[in-house]
N, C-alpha and C positions, 0 to 999 in steps of 0.2 A: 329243269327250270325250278329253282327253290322257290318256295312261298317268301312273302315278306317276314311271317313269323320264325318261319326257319331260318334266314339272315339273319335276323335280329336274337334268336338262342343261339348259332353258331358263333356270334361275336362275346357275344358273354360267358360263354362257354370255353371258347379261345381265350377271353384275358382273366379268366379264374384262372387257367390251369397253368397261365403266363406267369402271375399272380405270385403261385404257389412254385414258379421254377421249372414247370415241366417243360419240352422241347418240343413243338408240335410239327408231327410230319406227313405229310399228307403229299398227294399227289400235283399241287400246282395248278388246278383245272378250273375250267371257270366256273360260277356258283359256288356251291359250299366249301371248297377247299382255299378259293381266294377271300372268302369270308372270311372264314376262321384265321387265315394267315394276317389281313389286314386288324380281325380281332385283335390276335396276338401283339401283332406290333404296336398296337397302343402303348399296351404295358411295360414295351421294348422285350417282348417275345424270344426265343430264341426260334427260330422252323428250319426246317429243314424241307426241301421240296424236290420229291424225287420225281424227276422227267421221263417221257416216252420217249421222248426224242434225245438228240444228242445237245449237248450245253451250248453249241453253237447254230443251233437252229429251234431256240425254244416254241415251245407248242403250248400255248397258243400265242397268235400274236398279240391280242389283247392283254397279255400278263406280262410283255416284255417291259412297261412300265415299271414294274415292282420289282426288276431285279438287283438292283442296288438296292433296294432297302433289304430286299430277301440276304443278301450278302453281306449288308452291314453287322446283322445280328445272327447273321445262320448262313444256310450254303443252295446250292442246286445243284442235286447231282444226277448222274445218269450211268447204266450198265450199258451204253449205245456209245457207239462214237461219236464223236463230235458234232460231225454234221447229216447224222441221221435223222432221215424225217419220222412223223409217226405212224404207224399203221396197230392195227386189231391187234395182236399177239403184241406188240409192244408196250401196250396201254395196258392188256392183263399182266405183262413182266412187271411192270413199274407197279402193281398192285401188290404182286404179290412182294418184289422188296420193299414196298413203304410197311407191310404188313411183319414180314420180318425182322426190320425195323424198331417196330414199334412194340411199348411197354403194352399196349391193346389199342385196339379201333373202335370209335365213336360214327353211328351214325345216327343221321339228323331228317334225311328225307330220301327218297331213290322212289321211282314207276320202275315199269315191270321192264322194261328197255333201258333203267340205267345201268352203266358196266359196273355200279357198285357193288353187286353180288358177288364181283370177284374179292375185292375187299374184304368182305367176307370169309367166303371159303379159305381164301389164304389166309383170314388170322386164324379161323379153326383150323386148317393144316400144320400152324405151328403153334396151335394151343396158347393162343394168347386171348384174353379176356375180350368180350366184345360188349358193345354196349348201344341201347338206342334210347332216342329221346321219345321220352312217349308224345304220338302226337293227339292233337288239340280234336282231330276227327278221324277214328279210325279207316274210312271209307271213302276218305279223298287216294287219288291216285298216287300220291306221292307216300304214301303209308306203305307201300306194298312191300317193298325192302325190310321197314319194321317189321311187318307181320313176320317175315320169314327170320329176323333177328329176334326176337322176341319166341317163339313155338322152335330156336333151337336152341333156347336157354340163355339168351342173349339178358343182360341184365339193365334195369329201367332204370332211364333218369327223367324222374318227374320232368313232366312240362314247366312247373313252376320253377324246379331247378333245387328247387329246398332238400335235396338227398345228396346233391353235389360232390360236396364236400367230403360227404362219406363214401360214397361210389368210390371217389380217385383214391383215398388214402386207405380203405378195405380192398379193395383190384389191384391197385397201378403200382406194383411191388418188382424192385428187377429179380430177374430171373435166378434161379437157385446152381439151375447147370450149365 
């Protein structure tokens, strides 16, 4: 459950990098990921939302809303069939392809029970940059993810947000191989 202040840096977060062109892919979940995606869409966003489930049984059902706008500008996709539901091992699959994916991973807030650690570990298994927002108190529960992005070399994006700019365009470079 995100804080309100981490809603509100995940949307601005999302339409800078809208902004600037980038494609944002994330996993479709609720809280932070449908933030940033609705961020993005302000800006007419491109995203990409990679699913646990199959494209014909989207998870969750609260996001079934958004999948026409998700598809007007970008896609949903899935390594599942069709109509696969979701379970444990599929939610970490779907991690680690949005990880693979992706030019690097941003994160914003995670407790010690969220599956976002796998995000994580999967962008450092394919060595893609990682990045966390510094938060506002380090000793709230939802910091806990940072800490452990942060003590593995994970790199800061001010809370104010003022290094931005430089973050995406010194990190968010495609890949050489």
């Amino acid at each position: 459950t995100p804080t309100k202040e981490a809603i509100s840096k995940t949307r601005q977060i999302a339409r800078l990098f809208a902004k600037h062109k980038f494609t944002l892919i994330n996993g479709f979940a609720k809280g932070i990921d449908i933030k940033a995606f609705i961020g993005a869409k302000e800006l007419n966003g491109r995203y990409i939302g990679v699913l646990a489930s199959g494209v014909e049984n989207v998870y969750l059902n609260e996001n079934k809303q958004y999948i026409q706008a998700v598809i007007k500008n970008g896609a949903l996709i899935s390594q599942n069939f069709i109509w696969t539901r979701v379970n444990r091992t599929a939610l970490q699959l779907r991690n680690r392809f949005s990880a693979q994916l992706s030019l690097g991973s941003i994160f914003i807030e995670g407790n010690y029970r969220s599956g976002t650690i796998w995000q994580y570990k999967f962008a450092k298994e394919v060595r893609r940059p990682v990045f966390y927002l510094e938060p506002k108190n380090w000793e709230h529960e939802n910091a806990h993810i940072l800490k452990i992005v942060r003590d593995g070399g994970g790199i800061e994006i001010k809370n104010d947000l003022s290094n931005i700019d430089t973050v995406s365009y010194t990190h968010l470079t495609l890949p050489t191989n």
